[in-house]
N, C-alpha and C positions, 0 to 999 in steps of 0.2 A: 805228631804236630799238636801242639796245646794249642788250648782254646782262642786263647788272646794274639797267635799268632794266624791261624783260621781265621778270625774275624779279617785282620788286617791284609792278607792275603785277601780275601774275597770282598773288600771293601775297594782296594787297587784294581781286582777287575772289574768289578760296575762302573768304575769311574771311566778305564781303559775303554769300558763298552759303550758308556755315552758320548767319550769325546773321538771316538771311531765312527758312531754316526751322527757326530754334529756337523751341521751345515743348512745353510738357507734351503727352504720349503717355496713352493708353489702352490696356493687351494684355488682351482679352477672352477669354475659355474657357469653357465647357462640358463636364461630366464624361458618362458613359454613365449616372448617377442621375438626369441630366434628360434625357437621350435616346440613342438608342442607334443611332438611324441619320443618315449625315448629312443636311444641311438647305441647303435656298437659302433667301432673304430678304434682310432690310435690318438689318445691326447698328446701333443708337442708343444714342447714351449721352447722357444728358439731366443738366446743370451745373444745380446751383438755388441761390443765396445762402439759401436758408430750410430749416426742414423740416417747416412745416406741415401740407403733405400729402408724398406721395412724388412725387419731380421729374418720374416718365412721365408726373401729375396735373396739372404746372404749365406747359406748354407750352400757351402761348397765342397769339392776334394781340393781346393789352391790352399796353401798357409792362411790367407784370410778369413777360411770361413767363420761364421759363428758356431757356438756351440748348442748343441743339441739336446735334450733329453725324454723320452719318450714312457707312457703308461698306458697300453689297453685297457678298455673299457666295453661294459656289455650290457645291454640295456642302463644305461645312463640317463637319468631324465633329472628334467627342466630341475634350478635351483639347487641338486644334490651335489657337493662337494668333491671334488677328486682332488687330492697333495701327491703331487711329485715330489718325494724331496731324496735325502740320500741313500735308500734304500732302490732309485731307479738308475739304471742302466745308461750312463749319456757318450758324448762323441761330441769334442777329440778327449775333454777331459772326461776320465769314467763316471764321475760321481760329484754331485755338485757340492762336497765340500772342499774338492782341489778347487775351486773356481778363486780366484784371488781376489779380497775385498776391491769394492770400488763403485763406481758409476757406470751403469749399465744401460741398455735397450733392449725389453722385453715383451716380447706375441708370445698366444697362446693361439694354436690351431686344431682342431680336431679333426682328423681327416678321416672320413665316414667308412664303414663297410656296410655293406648288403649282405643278404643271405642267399646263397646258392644253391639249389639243388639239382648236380651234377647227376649226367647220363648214367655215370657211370657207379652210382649209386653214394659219392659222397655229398655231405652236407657242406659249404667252407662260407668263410666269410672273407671279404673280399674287398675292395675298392673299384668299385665300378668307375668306367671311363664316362666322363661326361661331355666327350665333345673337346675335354681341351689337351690329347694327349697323355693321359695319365700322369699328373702333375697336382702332386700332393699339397703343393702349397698356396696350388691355383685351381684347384677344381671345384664346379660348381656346386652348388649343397655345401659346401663343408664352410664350417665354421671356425672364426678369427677373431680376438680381440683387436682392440686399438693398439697398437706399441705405446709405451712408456717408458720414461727413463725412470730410473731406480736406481736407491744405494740399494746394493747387496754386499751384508756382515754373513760373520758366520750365523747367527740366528735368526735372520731375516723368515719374515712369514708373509709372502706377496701376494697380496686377492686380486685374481684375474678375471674377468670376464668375456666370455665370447657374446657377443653382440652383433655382429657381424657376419654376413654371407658373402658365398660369392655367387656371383648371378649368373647366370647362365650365358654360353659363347653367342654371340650377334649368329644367326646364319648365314653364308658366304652368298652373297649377289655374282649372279651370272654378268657377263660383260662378253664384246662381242668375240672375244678371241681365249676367253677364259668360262670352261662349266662346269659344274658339280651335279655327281650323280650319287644317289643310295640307292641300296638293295637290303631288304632284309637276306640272309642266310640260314634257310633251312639245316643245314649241316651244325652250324655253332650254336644255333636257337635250341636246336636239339641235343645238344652237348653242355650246356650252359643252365639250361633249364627257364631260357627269358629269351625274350626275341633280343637276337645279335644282328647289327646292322655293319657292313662293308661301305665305305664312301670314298669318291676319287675327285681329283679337281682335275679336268681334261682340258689341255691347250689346244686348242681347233688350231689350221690352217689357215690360211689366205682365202677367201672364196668357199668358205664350210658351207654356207646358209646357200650361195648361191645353184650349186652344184649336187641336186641331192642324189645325182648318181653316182657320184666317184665315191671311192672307196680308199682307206689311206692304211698305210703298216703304222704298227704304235708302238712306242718307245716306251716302255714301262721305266721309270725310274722306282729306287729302290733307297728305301733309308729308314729315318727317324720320321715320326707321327707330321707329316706337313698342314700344315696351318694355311698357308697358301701353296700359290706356286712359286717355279724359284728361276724360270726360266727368261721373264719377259718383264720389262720392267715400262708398267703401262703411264705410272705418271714419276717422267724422268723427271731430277732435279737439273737446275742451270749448271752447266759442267762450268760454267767461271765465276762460280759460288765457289769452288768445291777447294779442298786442300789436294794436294799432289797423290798423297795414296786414297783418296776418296775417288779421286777421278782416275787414276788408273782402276779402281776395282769398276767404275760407272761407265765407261768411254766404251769397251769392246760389247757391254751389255745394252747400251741404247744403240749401239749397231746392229747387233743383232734382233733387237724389235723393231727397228725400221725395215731391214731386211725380210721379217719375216711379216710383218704384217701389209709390204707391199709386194707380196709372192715373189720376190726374188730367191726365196730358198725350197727343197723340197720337200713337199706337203705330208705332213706328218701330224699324226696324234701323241702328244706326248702325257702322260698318265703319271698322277701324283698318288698312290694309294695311301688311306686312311684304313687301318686293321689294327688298333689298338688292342688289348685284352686287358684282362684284371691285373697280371704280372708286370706291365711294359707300355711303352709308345709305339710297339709293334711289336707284330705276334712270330715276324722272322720268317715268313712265310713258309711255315712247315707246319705238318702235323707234330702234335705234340699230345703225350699222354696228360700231361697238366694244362695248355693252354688251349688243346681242340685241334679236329682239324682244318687249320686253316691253309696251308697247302691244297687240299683237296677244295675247300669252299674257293678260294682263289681261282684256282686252275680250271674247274669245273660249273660253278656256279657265277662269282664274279665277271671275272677277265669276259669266258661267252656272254654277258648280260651286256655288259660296257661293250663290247666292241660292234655287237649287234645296234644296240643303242646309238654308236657314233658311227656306223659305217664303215668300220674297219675291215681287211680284207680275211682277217680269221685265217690264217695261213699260219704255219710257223717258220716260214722265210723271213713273213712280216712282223714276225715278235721280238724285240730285242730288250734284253735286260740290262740297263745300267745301273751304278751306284756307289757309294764310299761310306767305306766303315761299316759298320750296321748293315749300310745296303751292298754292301763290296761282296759281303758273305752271303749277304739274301738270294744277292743275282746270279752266285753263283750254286750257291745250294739250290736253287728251285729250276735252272737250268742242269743242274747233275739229277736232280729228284722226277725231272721231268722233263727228259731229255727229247722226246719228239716232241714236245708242244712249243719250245721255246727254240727260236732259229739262231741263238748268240747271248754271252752275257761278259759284260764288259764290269769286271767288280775291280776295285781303287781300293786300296789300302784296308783289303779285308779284315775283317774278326777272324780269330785264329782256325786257319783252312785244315792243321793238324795239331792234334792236341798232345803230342810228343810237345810242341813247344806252346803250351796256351798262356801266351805270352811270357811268363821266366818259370812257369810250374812244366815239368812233364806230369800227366797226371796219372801215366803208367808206372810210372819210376818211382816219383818222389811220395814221401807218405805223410808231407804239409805242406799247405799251401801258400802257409804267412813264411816261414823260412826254408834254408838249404842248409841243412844239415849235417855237420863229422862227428867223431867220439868224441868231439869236448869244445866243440864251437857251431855256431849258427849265424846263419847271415841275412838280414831279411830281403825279401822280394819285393823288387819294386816291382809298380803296376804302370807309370808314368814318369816322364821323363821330360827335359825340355833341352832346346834345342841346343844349349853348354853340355847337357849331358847329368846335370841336376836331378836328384829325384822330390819329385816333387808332392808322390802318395805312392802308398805301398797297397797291397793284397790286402793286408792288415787291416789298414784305414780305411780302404772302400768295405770291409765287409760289415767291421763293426759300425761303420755309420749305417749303412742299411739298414742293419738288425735293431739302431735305434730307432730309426722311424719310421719300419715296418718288420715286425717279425715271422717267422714262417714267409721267407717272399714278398713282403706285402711295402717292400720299400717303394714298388715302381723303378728300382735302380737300375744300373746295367749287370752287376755281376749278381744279384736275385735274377736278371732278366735269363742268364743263361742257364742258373739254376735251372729256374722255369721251363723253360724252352728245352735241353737238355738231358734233363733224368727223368729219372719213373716217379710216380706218385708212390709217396708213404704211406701208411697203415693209416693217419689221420686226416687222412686225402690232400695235405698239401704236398711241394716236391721234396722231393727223399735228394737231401745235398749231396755234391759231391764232396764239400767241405764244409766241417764246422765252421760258424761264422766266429766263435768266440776262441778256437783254439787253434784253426788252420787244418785239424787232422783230416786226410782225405781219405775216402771209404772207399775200398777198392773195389765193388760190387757194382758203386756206382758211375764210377770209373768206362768199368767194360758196359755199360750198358750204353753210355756216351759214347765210344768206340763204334760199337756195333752201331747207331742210329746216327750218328750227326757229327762225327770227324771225317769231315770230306775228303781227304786223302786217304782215310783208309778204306771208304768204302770206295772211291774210284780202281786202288789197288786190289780189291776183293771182286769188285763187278766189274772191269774192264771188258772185259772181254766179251762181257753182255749187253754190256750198253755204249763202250766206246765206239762204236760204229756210227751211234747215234751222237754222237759231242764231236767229232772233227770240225776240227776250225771254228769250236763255239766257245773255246774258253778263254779268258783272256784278261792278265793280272797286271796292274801296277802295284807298285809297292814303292818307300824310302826306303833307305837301307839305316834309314835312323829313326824308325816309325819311333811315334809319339808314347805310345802305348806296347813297343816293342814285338808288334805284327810282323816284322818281317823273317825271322824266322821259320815259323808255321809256313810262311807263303815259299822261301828257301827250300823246305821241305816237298811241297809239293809240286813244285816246279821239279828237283831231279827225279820225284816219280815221275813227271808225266814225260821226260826227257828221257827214260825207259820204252815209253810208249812205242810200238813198231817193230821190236825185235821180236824173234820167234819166242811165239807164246803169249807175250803182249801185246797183242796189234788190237788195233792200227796205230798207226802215228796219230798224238792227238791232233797235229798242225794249227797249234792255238800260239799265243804267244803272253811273255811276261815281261816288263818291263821293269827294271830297279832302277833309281834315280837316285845316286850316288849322296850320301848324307842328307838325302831328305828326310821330313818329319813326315809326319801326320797331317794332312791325308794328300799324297801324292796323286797326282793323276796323267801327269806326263804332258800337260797343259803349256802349250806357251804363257810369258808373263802376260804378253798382250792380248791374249786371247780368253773368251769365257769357254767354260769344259764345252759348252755344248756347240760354240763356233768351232772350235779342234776337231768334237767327236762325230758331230752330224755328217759332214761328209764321207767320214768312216765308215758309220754304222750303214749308211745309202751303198757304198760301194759295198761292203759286204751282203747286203737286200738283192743289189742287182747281182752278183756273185752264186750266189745261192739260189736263187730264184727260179721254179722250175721253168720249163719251155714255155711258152704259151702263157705266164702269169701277167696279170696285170701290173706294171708296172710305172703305166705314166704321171700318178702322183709323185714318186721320185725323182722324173728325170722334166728336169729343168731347163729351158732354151736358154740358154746365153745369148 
């Protein structure tokens, strides 16, 4: 090659090279009036065509969300500049030179880490929960710009400033049929390396205050981080205000608080837990090598503190676990994990109970998690679905958005959440994936390590025989057969293992029962229309109380004069 063709050849690639990383920039700042020492965490700056609400609000997995792009940051102080531009990582579009000219609305967020020093001898940095469920875009400390509308060209250079906090959660006022209790936990304080605190919102009875010798069974409800409770609705609105499907959802639930706050039903504690951790809105109620053990703080430390505290009868006739989705799985994993403490668990449209089907991935079989693959084609996996049958985000989509606005886990997402919850910790102390987030490939080491700890049908198949004596008649599944998120499978799955259950070799019979609800969605419960779950399930859960109950139990909190 002569010279003058060398040149020109290597003049076409710097040109190549520049207009490969051209596209609009972000330089982020912070003054000492929003803080004053510096800060690790994740800078986000969140693109919206709209400004309906503010853009950290519109980050979704629907077709609508806005677009996302994220940059760590580590010890960052006051005034010091951070650019995002096309050299970062963003979600749905990769890089913000795909972003198509136009008129914009744009936040910057920075959502903070702490430093941790783990039991177990790693150092991580993390997003501590502050009270509002682990909610990156609303937790308090972390810092926010004002949104703005903006042209963004491709050369655009946007100065952002974070100016802005958010302030810390109001603390929840006690009311006469609604309390909140904390506990610190020695167990996770000690795993965590900082005091961990467990918090519950507790629904008294009719007659709690008056009565301080009765003793009541408690209904644990199981789910997402609650904020309140979900049971009682204390300041109803005028039901001939309301629209038609407004008051169908308000009509059976102000029955149900007239009923119950004028003892016409059976007195009961019903229990809203708060167990957030650094991963999640909740810790899943399990021990976990990455998030602690909170199974054992629950079971051991919490639940006896709460029940002592409210007068609960501490029985496990009197313990029942409800819940949906998130809590589908809780209530039943914590009833399979700890099968004499709990007397029943009622799980709704579980997370995936077997991970042959965790949701369209086998994660024994398949060796990606974004597609399903032959010699010469690939198809990808949905994660969601709606109720045409529409896919509306894949495997794909949820992972790489996480990994934009949290890396190593630190999105607070649901599928980091199961990362979290699920595998072993990595050499660099955060969790060792089961899947690349950027390629789908799944690590079959981490695979079987899932298997063995937290695929509940395979360890109910593996322990029966040791612990089902202990679960007759405790377990108990609805499901759609059109689940939202394609749970019904997993739950298919474990339902003909347990239909196994009683023949020789696998005994006992489990005598639990499953329900499918023929093209339902997400989150079936097997509910009349007119009725609230807990109108439907209370006198359920009562009859199975007094069902189980041993001789001699106290029981006439439950049993109600007509």
């Amino acid at each position: 090659m002569n010279l003058a063709r060398w040149i020109l050849v290597a003049g076409c690639a710097v040109l190549l090279s520049l207009d490969a990383w051209a596209g609009p920039s972000f330089r982020i700042r912070y003054s000492e009036d929003a803080r004053t020492e510096p800060v690790d965490g994740r800078v986000i700056v969140v693109v919206a065509t709209d400004d309906s609400r503010e853009p950290r609000f519109q980050v979704s997995w629907g077709l609508g969300t806005a677009q996302v792009v994220g940059r760590t940051v580590n010890g960052w102080r006051p005034g010091e500049p951070v650019v995002i531009d096309e050299t970062a990582v963003g979600h749905p579009l990769q890089h913000l030179g795909d972003l198509p000219e136009g008129t914009y609305h744009v936040q910057a967020i920075l959502n903070v880490w702490e430093t941790f020093h783990r039991a177990d001898g790693h150092v991580v940095k993390m997003p501590a929960d502050n009270g509002e469920g682990q909610q990156w875009s609303d937790s308090p400390g972390n810092l926010y710009s004002e949104p703005v509308e903006v042209e963004i060209g491709p050369d655009s250079m946007i100065e952002l400033e974070l100016t802005e906090i958010v302030p810390p959660v109001d603390p929840p006022e006690d009311t006469p049929f609604v309390r909140h209790l904390s506990m610190q936990s020695e167990m996770l304080s000690e795993f965590w390396g900082r005091p961990v605190f467990i918090r519950a919102i507790v629904v008294v009875p009719h007659g709690f205050d008056d009565a301080p010798d009765a003793r009541y069974p408690v209904l644990y409800n199981q789910g997402h981080f609650p904020s309140r409770q979900r049971v009682l609705i204390e300041d109803p609105p005028p039901l001939d205000e309301l629209d038609e499907r407004a008051r169908r959802f308000f009509e059976p639930r102000i029955a149900f608080t007239k009923a119950w706050t004028e003892g016409r039903l059976p007195r009961v504690l019903i229990v809203y837990t708060q167990h957030p951790t650094p991963f999640y809105d909740d810790s899943y109620g399990v021990n976990s090598a990455n998030t602690g053990p909170y199974g054992d703080a629950l079971t051991q430390e919490f639940y006896p503190y709460l029940e002592k505290e409210f007068r609960a009868i501490g029985e496990p006739w009197a313990r029942i676990l409800f819940g949906g989705s998130t809590g589908g799985w809780v209530s039943l994993a914590q009833q399979v994990f700890y099968p004499k403490f709990f007397g029943g668990a009622w799980g709704f449209c579980p997370d995936p109970v077997d991970f042959h089907a965790f949701q369209l991935t086998d994660v024994y079989e398949d060796d990606n998690a974004f597609y399903d693959r032959g010699p010469f084609k690939q198809i990808v996996r949905g994660v969601g679905r709606s109720g045409s049958g529409h896919v509306f985000a894949t495997t794909e989509d949820f992972s790489r958005r996480e990994e934009v606005i949290g890396p190593r886990c630190r999105s607070g997402g649901q599928l980091d959440a199961f990362q979290a919850t699920f595998g072993p910790v990595a050499e660099d102390g955060y969790p060792a994936r089961l899947w690349d987030p950027l390629t789908g490939d799944i690590d079959a080491g981490v695979a079987e390590y899932w298997r063995e700890h937290y695929d509940l049908t395979a360890i109910l198949r593996r322990d029966w025989n040791m612990i089902g004596p202990d679960l007759v008649g405790k377990l108990h599944v609805t499901m759609g057969t059109k689940d939202t998120f394609y749970l019904d499978t997993a739950a298919h799955l474990m339902h003909e293992f347990l239909e196994t259950t009683g023949q020789e070799g696998i005994e006992p019979a489990y005598e639990g029962t499953f329900v499918f609800g023929d093209n339902e969605p997400h989150c079936y419960t097997a509910t009349p229309d007119e009725m609230s779950v807990e109108q439907h399930y209370l006198p359920i859960f009562v009859e199975h109380m007094l069902a189980t109950a041993p001789e001699g139990a106290d029981t006439r909190a439950i049993r109600v004069e007509r």
